[in-house]
MISE-546599 format. One record per residue (C-alpha): residue number from 0; x, y, z; residue in one letter. Coordinates in steps of 0.05 Angstrom, whole numbers. Each point is the difference from the previous one (the first is absolute). Example, Ala and Ser with C-alpha at 12.3 -4.5 7.8 and 13.67 -1.06 7.14 Angstrom:
BEGIN
KEKE;num;x;y;z;residu
KEKE;0;246;-90;156;A
KEKE;1;27;69;-13;S
# end
This chain:
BEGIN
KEKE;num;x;y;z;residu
KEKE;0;0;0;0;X
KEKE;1;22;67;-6;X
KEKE;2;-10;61;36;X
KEKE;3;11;66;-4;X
KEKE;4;20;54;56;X
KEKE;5;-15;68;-10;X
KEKE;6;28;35;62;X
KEKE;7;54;36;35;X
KEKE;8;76;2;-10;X
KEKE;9;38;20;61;X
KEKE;10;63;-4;36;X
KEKE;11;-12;-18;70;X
KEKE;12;63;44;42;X
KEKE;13;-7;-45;62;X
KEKE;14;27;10;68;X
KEKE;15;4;-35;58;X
KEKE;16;-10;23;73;X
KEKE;17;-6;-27;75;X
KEKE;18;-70;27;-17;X
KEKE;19;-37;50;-36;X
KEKE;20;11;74;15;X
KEKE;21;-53;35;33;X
KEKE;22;-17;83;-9;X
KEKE;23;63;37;-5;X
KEKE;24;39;-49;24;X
KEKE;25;80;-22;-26;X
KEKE;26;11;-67;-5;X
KEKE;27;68;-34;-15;X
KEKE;28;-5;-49;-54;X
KEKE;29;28;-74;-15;X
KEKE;30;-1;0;-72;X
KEKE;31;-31;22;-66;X
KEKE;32;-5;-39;-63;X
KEKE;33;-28;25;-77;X
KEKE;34;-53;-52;-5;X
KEKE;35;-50;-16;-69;X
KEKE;36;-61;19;23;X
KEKE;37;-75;27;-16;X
KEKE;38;-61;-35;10;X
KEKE;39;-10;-19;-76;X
KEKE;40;70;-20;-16;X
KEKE;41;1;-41;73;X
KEKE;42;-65;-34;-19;X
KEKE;43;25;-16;-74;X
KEKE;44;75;-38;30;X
KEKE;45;-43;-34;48;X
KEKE;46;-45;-28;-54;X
KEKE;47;71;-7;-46;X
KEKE;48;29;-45;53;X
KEKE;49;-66;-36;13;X
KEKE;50;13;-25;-66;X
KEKE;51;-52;52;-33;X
KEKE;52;21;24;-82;X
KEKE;53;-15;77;21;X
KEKE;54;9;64;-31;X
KEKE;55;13;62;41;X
KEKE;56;-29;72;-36;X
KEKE;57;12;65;34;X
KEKE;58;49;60;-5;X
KEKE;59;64;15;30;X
KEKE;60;46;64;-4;X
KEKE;61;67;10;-40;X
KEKE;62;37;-19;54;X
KEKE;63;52;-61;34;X
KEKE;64;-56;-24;46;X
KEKE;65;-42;-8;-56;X
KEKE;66;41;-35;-35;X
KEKE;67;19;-51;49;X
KEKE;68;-75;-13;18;X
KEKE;69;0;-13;-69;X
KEKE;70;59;-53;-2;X
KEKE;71;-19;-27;72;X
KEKE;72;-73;-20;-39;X
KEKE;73;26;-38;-50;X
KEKE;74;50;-37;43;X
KEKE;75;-68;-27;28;X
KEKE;76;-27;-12;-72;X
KEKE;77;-51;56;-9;X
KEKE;78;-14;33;-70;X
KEKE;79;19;76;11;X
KEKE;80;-13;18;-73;X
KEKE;81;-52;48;11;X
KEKE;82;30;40;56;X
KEKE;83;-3;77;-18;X
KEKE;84;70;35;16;X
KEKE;85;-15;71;17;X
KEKE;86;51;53;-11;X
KEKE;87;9;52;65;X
KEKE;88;-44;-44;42;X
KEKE;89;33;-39;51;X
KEKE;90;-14;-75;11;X
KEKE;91;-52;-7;60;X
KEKE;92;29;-9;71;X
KEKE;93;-33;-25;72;X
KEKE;94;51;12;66;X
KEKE;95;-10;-56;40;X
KEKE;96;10;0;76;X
KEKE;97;6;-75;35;X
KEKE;98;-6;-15;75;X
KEKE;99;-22;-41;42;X
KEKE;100;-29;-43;-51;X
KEKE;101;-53;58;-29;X
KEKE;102;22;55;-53;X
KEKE;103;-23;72;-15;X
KEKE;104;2;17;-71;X
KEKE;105;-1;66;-40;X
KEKE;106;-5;-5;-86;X
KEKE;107;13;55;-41;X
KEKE;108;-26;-18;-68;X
KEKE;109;30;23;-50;X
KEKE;110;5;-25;-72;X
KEKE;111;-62;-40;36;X
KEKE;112;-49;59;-3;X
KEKE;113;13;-3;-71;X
KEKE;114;-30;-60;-14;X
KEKE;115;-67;31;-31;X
KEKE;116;-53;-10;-58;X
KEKE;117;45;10;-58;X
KEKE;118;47;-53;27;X
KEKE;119;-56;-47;13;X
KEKE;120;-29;12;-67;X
KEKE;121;65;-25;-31;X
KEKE;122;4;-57;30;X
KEKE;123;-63;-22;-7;X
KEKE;124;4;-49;-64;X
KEKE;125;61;-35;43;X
KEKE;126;-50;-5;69;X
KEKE;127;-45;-39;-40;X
KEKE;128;42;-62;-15;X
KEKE;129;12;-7;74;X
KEKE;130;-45;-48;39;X
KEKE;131;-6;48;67;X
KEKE;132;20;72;26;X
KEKE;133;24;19;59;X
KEKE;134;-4;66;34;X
KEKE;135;12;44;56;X
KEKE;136;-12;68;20;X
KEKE;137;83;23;-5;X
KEKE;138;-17;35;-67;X
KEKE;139;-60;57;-17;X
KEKE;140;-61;-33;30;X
KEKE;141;-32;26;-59;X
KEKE;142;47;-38;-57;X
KEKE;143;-23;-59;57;X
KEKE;144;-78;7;-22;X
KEKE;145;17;7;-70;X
KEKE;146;37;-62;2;X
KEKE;147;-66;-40;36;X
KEKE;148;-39;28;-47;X
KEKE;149;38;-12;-62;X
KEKE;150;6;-81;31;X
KEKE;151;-79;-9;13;X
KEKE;152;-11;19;-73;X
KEKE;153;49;-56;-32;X
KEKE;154;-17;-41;65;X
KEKE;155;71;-6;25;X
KEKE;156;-1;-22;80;X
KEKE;157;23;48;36;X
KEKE;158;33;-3;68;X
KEKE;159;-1;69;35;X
KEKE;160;35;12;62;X
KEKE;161;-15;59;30;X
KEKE;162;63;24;34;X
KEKE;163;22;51;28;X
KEKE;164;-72;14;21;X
KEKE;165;-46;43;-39;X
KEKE;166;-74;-6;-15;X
KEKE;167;-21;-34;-64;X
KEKE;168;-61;19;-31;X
KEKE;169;-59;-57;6;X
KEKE;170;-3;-11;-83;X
KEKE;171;72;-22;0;X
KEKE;172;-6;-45;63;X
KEKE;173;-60;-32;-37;X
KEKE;174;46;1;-57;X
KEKE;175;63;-36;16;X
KEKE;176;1;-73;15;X
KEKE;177;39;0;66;X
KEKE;178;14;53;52;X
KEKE;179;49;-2;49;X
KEKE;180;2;48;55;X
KEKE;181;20;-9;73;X
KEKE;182;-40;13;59;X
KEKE;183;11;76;3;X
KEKE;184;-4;11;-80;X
KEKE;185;-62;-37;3;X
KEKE;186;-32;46;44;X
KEKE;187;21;59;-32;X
KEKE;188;-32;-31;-69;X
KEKE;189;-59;-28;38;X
KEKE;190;-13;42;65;X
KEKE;191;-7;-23;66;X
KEKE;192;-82;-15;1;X
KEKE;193;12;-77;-21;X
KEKE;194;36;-55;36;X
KEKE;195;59;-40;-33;X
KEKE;196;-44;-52;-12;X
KEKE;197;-68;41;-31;X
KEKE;198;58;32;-44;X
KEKE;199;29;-64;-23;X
KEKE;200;-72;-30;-20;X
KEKE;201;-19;53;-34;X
KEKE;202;54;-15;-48;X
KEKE;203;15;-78;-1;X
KEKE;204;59;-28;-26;X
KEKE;205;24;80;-27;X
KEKE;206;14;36;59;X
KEKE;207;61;-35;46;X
KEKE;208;22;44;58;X
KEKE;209;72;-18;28;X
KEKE;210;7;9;76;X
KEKE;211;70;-3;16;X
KEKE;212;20;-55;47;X
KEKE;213;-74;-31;2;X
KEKE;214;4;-13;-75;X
KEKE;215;-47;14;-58;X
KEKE;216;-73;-1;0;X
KEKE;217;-49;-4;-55;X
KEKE;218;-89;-36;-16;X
KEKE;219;-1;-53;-37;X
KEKE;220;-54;-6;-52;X
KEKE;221;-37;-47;46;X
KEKE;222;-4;52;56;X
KEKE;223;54;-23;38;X
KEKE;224;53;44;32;X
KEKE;225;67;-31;-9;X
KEKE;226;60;26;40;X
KEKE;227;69;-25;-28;X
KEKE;228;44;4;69;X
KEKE;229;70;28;-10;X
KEKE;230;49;-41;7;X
KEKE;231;52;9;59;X
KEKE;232;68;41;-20;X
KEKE;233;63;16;31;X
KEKE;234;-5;77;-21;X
KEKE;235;64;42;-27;X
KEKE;236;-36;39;-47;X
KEKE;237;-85;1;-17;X
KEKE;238;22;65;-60;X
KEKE;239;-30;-43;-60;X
KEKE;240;-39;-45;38;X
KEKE;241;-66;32;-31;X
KEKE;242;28;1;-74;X
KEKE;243;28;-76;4;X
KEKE;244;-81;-24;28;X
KEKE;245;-28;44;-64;X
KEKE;246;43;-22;-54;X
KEKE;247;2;-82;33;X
KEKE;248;-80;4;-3;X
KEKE;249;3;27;-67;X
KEKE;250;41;-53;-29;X
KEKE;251;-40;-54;27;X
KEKE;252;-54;24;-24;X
KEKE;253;15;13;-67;X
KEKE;254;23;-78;5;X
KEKE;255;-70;-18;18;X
KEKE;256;9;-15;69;X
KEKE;257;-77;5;47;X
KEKE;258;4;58;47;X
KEKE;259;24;-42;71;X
KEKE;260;54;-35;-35;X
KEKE;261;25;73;-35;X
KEKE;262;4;36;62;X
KEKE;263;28;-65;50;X
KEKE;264;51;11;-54;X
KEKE;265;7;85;3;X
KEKE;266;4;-5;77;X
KEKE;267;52;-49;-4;X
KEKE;268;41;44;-47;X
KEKE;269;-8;61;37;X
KEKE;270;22;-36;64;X
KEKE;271;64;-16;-26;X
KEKE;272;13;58;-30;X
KEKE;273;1;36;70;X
KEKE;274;60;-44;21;X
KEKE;275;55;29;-44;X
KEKE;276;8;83;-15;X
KEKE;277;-13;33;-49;X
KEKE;278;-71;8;-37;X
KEKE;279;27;-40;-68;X
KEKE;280;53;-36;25;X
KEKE;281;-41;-32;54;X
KEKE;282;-45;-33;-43;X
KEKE;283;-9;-76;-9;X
KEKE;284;13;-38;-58;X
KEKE;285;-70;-53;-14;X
KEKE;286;47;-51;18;X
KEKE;287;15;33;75;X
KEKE;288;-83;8;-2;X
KEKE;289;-10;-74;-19;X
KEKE;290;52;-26;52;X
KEKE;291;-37;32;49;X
KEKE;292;-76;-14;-22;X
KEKE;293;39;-77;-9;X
KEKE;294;19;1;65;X
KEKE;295;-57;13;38;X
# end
């Protein structure tokens, strides 16, 4: 199966800390690293190294950190083609502060925000040979609903993951196949008025809401409620733990896997990936995800 990723490009400056800074505060550091990073090219090398054929569309600037998010995606085997270079625009960038096993993030787009209409409508011919999109809310939410909209009409599945938080309009949720939020982004789509459980029945088998450490909830057509639990992990780093759930579940369902079994398998995948650092580098290959689902 393919898919395709239409998303962010980032590099992720990441540094770690006995713990996160609060207000005004100085912290000495430990270290800093120049990480690949951005929610769409982090889902798109998870799904890469789950095996997935995936191509990654997007923009990046003129610059060295775009080109080595370039280079670091096809040492994972994604098509990079169709990646716009923009001239005076820098590549996108997120600073990353880790301690005590949390992080606090700050992006500054970049050639990200430039991912509009035009872009989309020259790629469009390309999106249509691919078997699923996947998107996030790192590029103009806008170029986002264009995308959903442009997929319902040639009936492309889309999965739409709906980070960082924003509201998304009720004709694209009924539009897109799966959405993806987490507790807090689902309230800020949904409100507050309906339980976790009125909201998942509402929409069966299309709206999953990830919960952290007590896994990933979703209805099943029947009615049912089912809660995949997360599996245990020995924590270094959870940056990427979101992005390697998204793009595991998107592969396994674009392999025609039922619901349960595709997000036993996401959970799994995210797990691991919180044990090593690093939001790419962390991530499991399917035969780490296997051993694991193998060995239980």
């Amino acid at each position: 199966m393919k898919l395709a990723v239409v998303g962010s490009i980032n590099t992720d400056m990441t540094v770690t800390a006995e713990r996160i800074p609060l207000k005004g505060e100085t912290l000495l550091g430990d270290s800093i690293s120049y990480i690949p990073g951005g929610k769409g090219a982090n889902q798109a090398v998870a799904m890469a190294k789950l095996g997935a054929e995936v191509e990654m569309f997007g923009c990046i600037g003129d610059d060295s950190n775009g080109q080595k998010m370039i280079e670091n995606m096809k040492n994972v085997g994604i098509k990079t083609e169709h990646i716009k270079v923009l001239e005076g625009v820098p590549t996108g960038i997120a600073m990353i502060t880790v301690g005590e096993n949390d992080n606090t993030i700050i992006v500054v787009p970049g050639a990200n925000g430039k991912v509009d209409k035009d872009y989309v409508d020259g790629i469009k011919d390309v999106l249509q040979t691919y078997d699923m999109v996947v998107l996030q809310h790192e590029i103009p939410l806008d170029t986002v609903h264009y995308i959903v909209e442009f997929c319902a009409e040639k009936n492309i599945p889309v999965v739409l993951n709906p980070a960082p938080a924003a509201k998304v309009p009720m004709e694209i949720i009924e539009k897109v196949t799966y959405l993806t939020p987490n507790e807090h982004e689902a309230v800020l789509i949904f409100g507050d008025e309906m339980t976790t459980e009125e909201l998942l029945k509402k929409y069966p088998e299309k709206l999953l809401i990830t919960q952290g450490s007590r896994g990933v909830s979703t209805c099943l057509k029947s009615g049912e409620i089912l809660t995949v639990p997360a599996r245990p992990a020995k924590v270094v780093d959870t940056t990427g733990a979101g992005d390697t759930l998204n793009g595991a579940f998107s592969v396994q369902i674009a392999n025609g896997a039922n619901i349960k079994d595709a997000l036993t398998f996401a959970n799994t995948a995210a797990s691991l990936s919180t044990e090593k650092f690093g939001a790419q580098s962390g991530m499991p290959t399917v035969q780490e995800v296997e051993k694991e689902l193998g060995g239980k």
